[in-house]
Every structure is written in structure tokens, then in C-alpha cells.
N, CA, C and O atoms as CSV, one atom per row, in Angstrom:
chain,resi,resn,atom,element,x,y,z
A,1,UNK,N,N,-18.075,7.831,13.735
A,1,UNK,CA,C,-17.015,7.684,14.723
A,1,UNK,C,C,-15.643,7.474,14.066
A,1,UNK,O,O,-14.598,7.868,14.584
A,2,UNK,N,N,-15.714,6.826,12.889
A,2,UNK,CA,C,-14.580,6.757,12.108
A,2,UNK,C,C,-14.022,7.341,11.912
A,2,UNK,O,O,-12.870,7.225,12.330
A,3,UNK,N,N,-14.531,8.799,10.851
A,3,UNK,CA,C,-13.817,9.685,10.420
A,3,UNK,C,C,-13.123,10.681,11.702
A,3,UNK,O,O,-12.057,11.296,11.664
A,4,UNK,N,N,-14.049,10.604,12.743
A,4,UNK,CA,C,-13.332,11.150,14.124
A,4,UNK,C,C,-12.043,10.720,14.522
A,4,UNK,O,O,-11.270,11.525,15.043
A,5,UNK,N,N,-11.733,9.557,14.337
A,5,UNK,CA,C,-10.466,8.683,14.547
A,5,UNK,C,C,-10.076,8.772,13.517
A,5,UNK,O,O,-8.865,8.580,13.628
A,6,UNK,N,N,-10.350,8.980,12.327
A,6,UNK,CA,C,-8.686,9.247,11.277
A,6,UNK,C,C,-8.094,10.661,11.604
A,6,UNK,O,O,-6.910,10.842,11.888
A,7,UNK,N,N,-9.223,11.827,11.519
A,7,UNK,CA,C,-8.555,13.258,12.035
A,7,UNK,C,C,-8.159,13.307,13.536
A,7,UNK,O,O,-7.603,14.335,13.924
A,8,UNK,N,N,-8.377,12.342,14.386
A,8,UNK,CA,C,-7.506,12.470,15.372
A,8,UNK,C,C,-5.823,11.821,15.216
A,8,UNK,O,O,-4.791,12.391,15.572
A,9,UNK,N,N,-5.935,10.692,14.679
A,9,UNK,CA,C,-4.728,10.349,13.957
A,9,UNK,C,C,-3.620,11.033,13.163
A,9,UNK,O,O,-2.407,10.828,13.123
A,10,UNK,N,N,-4.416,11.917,12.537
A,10,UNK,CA,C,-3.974,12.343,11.554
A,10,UNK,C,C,-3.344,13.229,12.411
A,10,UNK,O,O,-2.181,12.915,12.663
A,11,UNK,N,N,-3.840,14.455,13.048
A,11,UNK,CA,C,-3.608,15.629,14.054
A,11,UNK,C,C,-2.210,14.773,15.251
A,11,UNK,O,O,-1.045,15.049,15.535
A,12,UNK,N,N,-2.845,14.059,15.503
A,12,UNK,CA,C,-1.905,13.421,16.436
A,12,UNK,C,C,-0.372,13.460,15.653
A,12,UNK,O,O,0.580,14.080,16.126
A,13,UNK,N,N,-0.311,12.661,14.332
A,13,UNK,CA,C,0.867,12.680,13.669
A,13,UNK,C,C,1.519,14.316,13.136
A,13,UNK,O,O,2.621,14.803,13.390
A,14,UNK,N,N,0.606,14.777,12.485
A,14,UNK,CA,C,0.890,16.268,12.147
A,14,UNK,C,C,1.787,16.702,13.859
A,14,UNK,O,O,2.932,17.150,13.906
A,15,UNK,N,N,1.175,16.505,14.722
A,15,UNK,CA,C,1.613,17.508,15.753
A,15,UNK,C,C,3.372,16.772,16.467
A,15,UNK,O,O,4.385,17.403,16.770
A,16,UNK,N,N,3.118,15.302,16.526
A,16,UNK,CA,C,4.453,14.728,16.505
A,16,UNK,C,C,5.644,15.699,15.783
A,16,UNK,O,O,6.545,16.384,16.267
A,17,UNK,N,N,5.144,15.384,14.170
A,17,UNK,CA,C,5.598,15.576,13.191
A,17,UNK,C,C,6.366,17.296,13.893
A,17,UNK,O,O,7.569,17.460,14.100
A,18,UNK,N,N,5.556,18.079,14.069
A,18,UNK,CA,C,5.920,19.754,14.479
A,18,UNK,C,C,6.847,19.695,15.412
A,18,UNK,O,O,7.766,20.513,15.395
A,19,UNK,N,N,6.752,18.545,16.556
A,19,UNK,CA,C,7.536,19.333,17.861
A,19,UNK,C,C,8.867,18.227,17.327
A,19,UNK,O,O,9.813,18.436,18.086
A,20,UNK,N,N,9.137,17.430,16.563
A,20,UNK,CA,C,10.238,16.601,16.190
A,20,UNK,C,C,11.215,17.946,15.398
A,20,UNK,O,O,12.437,18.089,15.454
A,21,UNK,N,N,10.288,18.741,14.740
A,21,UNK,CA,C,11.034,19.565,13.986
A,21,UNK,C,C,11.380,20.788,14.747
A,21,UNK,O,O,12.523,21.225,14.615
A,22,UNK,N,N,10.546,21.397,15.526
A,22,UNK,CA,C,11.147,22.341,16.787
A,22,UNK,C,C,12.204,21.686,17.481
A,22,UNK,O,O,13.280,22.283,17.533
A,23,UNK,N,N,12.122,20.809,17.909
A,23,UNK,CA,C,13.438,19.786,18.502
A,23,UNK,C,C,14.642,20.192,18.037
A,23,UNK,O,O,15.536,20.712,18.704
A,24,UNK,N,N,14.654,19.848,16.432
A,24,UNK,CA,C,16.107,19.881,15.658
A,24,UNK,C,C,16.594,21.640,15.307
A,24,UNK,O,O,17.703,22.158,15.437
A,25,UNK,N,N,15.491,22.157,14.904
A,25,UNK,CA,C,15.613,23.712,14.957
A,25,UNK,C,C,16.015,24.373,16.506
A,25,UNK,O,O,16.859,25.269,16.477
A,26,UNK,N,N,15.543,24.041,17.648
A,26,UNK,CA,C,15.974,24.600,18.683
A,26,UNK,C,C,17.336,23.797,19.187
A,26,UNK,O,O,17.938,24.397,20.077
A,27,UNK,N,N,18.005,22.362,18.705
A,27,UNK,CA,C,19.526,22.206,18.668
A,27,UNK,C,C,20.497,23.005,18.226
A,27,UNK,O,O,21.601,23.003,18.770
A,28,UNK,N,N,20.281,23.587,17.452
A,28,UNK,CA,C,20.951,24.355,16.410
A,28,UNK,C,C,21.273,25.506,17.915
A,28,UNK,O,O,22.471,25.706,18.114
A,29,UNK,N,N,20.688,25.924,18.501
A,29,UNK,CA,C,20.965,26.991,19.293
A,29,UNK,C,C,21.506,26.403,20.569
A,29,UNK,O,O,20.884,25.438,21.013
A,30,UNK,N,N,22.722,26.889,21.331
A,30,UNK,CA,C,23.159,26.106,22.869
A,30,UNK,C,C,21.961,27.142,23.367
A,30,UNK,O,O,21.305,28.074,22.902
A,31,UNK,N,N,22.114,26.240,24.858
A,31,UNK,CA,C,21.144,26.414,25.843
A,31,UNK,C,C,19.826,26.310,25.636
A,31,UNK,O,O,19.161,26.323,26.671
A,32,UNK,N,N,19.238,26.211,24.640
A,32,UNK,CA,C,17.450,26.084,24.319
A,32,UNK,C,C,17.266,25.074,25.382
A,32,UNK,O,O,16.309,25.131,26.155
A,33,UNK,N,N,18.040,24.280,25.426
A,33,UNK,CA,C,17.150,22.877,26.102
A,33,UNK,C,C,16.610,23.023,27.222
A,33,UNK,O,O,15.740,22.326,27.745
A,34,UNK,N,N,17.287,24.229,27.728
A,34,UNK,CA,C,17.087,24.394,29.532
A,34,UNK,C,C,15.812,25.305,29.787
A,34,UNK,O,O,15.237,25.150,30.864
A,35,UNK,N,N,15.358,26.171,28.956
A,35,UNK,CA,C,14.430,26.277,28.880
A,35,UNK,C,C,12.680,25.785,28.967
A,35,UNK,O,O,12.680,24.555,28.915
A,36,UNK,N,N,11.569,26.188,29.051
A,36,UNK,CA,C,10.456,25.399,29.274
A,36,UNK,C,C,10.165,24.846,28.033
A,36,UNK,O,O,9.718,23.711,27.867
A,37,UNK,N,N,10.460,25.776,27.028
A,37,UNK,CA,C,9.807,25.096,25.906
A,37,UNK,C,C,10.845,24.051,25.397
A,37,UNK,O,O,10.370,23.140,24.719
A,38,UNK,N,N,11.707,24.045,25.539
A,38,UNK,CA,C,12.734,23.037,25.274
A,38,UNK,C,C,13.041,21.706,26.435
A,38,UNK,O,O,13.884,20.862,26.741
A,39,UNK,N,N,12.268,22.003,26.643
A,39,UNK,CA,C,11.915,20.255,28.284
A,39,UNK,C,C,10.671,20.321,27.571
A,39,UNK,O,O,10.315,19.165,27.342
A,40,UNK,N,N,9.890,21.113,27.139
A,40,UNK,CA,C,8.615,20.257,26.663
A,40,UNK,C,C,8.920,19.839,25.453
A,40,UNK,O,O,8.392,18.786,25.098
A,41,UNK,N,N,9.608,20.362,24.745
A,41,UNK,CA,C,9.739,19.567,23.472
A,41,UNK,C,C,10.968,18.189,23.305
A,41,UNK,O,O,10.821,17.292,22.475
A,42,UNK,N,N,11.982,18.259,24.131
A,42,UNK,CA,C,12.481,16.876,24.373
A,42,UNK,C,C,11.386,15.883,25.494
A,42,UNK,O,O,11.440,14.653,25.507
A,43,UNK,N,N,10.412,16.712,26.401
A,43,UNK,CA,C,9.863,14.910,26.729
A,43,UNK,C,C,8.886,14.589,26.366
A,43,UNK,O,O,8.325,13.614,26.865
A,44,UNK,N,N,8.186,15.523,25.067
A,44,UNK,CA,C,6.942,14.973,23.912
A,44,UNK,C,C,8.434,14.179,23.060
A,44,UNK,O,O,8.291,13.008,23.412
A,45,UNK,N,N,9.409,14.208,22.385
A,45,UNK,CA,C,9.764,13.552,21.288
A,45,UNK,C,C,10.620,12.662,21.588
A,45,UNK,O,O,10.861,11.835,20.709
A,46,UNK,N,N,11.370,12.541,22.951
A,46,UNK,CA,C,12.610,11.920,23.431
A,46,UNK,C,C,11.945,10.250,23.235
A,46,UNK,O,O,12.590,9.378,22.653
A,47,UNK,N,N,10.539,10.005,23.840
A,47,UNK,CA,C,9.968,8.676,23.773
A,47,UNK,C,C,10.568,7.983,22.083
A,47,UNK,O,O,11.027,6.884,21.772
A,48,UNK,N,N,10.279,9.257,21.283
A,48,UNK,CA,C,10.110,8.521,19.857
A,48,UNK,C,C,11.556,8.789,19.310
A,48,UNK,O,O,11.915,8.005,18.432
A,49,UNK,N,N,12.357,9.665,19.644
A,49,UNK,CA,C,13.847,9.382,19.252
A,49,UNK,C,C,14.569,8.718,20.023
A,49,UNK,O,O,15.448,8.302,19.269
A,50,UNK,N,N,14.743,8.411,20.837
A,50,UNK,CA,C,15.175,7.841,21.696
A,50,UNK,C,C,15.964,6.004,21.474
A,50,UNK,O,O,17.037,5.483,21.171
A,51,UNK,N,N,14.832,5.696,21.795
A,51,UNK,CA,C,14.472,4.155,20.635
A,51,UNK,C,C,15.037,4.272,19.376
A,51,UNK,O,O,16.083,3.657,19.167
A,52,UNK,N,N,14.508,4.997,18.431
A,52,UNK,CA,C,15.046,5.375,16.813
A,52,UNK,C,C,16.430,5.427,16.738
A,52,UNK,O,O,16.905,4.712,15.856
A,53,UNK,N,N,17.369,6.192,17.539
A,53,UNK,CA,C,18.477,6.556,17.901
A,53,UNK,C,C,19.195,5.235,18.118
A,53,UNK,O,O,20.147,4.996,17.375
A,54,UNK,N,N,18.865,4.376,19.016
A,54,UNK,CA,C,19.565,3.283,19.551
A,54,UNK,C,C,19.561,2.714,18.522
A,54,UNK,O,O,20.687,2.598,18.037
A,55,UNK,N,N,18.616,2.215,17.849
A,55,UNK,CA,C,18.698,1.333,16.667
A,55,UNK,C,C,19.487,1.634,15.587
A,55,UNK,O,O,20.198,0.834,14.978
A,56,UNK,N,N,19.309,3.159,15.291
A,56,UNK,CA,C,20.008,3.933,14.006
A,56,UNK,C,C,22.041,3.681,14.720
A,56,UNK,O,O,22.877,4.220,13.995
A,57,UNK,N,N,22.404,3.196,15.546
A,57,UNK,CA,C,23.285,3.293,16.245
A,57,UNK,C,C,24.363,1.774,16.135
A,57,UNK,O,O,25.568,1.532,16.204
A,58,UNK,N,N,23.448,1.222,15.986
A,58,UNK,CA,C,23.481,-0.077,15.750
A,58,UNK,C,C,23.943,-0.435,14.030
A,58,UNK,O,O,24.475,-1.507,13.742
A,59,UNK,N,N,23.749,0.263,13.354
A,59,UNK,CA,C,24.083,0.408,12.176
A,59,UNK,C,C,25.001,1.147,11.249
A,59,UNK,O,O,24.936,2.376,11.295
A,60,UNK,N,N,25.767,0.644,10.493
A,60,UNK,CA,C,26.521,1.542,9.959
A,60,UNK,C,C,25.827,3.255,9.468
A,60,UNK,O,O,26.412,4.336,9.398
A,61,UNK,N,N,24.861,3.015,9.287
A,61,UNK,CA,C,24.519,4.447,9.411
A,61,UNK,C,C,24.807,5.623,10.393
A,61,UNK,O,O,25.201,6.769,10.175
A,62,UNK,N,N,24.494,4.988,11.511
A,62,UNK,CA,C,24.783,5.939,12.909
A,62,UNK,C,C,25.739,5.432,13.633
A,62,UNK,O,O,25.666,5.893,14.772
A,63,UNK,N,N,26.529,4.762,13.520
A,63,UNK,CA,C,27.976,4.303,14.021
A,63,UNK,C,C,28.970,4.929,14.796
A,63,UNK,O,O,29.001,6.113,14.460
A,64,UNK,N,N,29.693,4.721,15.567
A,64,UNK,CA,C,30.237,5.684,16.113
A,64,UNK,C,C,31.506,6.740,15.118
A,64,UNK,O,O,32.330,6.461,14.247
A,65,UNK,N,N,31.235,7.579,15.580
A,65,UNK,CA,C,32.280,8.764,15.030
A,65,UNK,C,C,30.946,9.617,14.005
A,65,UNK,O,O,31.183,10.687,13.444
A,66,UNK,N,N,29.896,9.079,13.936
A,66,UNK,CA,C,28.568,9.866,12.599
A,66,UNK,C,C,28.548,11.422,13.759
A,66,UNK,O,O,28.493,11.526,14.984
A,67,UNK,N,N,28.617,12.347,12.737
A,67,UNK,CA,C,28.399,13.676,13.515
A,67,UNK,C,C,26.575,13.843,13.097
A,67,UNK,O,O,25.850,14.347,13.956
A,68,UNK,N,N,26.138,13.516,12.137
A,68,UNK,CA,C,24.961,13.515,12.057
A,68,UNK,C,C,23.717,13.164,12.488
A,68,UNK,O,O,23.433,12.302,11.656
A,69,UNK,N,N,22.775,13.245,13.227
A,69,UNK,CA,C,22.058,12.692,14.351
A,69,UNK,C,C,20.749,12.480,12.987
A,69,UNK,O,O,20.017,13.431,12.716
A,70,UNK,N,N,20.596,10.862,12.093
A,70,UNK,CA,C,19.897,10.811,11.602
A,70,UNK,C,C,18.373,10.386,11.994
A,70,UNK,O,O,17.488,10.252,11.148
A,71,UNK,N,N,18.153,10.153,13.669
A,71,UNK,CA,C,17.122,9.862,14.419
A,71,UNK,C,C,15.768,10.594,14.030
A,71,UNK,O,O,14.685,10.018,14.129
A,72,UNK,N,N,15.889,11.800,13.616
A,72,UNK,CA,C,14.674,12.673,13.269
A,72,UNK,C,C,13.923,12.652,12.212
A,72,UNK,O,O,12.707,12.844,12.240
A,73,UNK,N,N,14.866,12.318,10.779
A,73,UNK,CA,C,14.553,11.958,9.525
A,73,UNK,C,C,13.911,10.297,9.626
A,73,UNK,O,O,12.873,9.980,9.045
A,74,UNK,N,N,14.713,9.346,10.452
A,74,UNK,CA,C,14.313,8.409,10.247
A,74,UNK,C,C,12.727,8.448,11.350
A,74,UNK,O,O,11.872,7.684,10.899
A,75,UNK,N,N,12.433,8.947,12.208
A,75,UNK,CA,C,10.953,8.851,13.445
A,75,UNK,C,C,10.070,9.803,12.021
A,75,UNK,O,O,8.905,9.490,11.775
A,76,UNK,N,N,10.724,10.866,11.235
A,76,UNK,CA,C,9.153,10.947,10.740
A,76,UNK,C,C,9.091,10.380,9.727
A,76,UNK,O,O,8.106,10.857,9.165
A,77,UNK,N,N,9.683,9.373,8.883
A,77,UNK,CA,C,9.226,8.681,8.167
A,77,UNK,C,C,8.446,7.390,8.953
A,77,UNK,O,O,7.604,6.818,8.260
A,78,UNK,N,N,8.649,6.864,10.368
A,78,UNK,CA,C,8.301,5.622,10.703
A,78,UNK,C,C,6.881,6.729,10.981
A,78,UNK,O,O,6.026,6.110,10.349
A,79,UNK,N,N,6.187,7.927,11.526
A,79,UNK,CA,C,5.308,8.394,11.771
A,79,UNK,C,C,4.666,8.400,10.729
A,79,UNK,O,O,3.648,7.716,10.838
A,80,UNK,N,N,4.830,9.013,9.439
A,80,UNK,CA,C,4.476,8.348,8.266
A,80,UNK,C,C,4.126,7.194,7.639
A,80,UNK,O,O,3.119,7.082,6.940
A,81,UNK,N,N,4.828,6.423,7.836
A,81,UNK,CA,C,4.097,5.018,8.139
A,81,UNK,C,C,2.964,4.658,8.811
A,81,UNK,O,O,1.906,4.319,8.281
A,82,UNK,N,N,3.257,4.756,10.323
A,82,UNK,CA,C,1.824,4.239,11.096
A,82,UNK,C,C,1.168,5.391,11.027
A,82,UNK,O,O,-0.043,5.268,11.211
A,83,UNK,N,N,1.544,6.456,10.830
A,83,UNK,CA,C,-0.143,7.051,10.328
A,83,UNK,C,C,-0.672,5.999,9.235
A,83,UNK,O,O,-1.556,5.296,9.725
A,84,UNK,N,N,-0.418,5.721,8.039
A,84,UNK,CA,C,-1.180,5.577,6.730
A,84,UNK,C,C,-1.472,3.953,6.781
A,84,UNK,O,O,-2.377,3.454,6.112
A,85,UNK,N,N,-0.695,3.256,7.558
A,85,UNK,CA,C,-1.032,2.098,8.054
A,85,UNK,C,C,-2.696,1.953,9.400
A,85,UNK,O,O,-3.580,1.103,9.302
A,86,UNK,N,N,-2.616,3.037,10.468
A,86,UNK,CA,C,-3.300,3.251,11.247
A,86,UNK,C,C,-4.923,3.767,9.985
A,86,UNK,O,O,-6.136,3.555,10.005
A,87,UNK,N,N,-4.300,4.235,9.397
A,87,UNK,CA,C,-6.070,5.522,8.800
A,87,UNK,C,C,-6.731,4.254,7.385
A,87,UNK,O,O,-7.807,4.083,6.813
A,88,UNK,N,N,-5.571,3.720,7.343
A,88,UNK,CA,C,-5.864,2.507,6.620
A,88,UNK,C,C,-6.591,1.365,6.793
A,88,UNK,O,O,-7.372,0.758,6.060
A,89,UNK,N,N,-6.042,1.123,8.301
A,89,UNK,CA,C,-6.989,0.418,8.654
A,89,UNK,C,C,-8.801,0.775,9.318
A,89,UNK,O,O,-9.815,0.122,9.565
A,90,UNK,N,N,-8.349,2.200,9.373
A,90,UNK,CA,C,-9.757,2.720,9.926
A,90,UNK,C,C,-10.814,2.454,9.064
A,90,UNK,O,O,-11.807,1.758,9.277
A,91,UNK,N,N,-10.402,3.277,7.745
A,91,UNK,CA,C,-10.966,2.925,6.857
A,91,UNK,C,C,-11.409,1.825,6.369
A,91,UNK,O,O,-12.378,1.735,5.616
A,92,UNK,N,N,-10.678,0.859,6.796
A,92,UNK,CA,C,-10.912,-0.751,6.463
A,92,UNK,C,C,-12.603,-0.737,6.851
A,92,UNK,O,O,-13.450,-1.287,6.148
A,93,UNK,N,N,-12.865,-0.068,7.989
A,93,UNK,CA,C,-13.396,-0.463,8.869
A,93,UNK,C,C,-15.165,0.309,8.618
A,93,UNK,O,O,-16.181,-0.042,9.217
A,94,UNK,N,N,-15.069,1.238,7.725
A,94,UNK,CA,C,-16.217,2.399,7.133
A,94,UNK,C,C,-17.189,1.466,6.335
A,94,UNK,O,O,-18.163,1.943,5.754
């Protein structure tokens, strides 16, 4: 049952990981957003940038006047994290 729950973990993060990066690739273009695939891909990732954003905002990093939206770099490193924290503990558990 274990190893079932790390490759779901794992898949789970991998797939985060994909539509965070379709996200920033389909910014680059006006109008994507209005689109279907672009409402599905802001309300799979908006939960996890969203939050990230506010905080990154709060900091001289993302401060006002930053043209750079560092929210994306910083959600897949925290996804990176609780994956290897999450499969870590699974494993604890084998």
C-alpha cells in the first residue's frame, strides 16, 4: 500500500509541477486565460500561487513596483519540498 502512496504523491507533484509551468508559458500570450484550457489551468494552480504570491509580496523580494512574478519558482520549490518530506515519511513507514 505504501509504495502506492509514494507514486501517487509523486504523480500528484509531477502533475502540479506541469500545469504551474503551462500557467507561466500560456502568460506570455494575451488572452490565453479566457480560454478553457486556461480557466483550467489557473483554478488547478491559483490555490497554490495565490497564497505564495501574498507572502512573496510581503517581502522585499516581491514588493511593490517587482515586474517579476516570482510566485511560480518559489510553489515549485515548496512542492519539492512536501513531496520529499511527504515520500519520506511514507517510507518511514515500510
Amino acid at each position: 500500500m505504501v509504495p502506492i502512496l509514494i507514486s501517487a504523491v509523486h504523480y500528484f507533484a509531477r502533475f502540479l509541477t506541469i500545469v504551474i509551468f503551462a500557467r507561466v508559458i500560456m502568460s506570455w500570450f494575451p488572452g490565453t486565460r479566457h480560454g478553457a484550457i486556461g480557466q483550467f489551468l489557473f483554478a488547478m494552480s491559483e490555490p497554490i500561487l495565490g497564497p505564495v504570491r501574498k507572502i512573496l509580496q510581503q517581502t522585499p523580494l516581491g514588493g511593490p513596483g517587482m515586474m517579476l512574478d516570482l510566485a511560480p519558482m518559489a510553489s515549485f520549490l515548496l512542492i519539492l519540498l512536501a513531496e520529499s518530506l511527504i515520500i519520506g515519511g511514507l517510507r518511514s513507514l515500510m
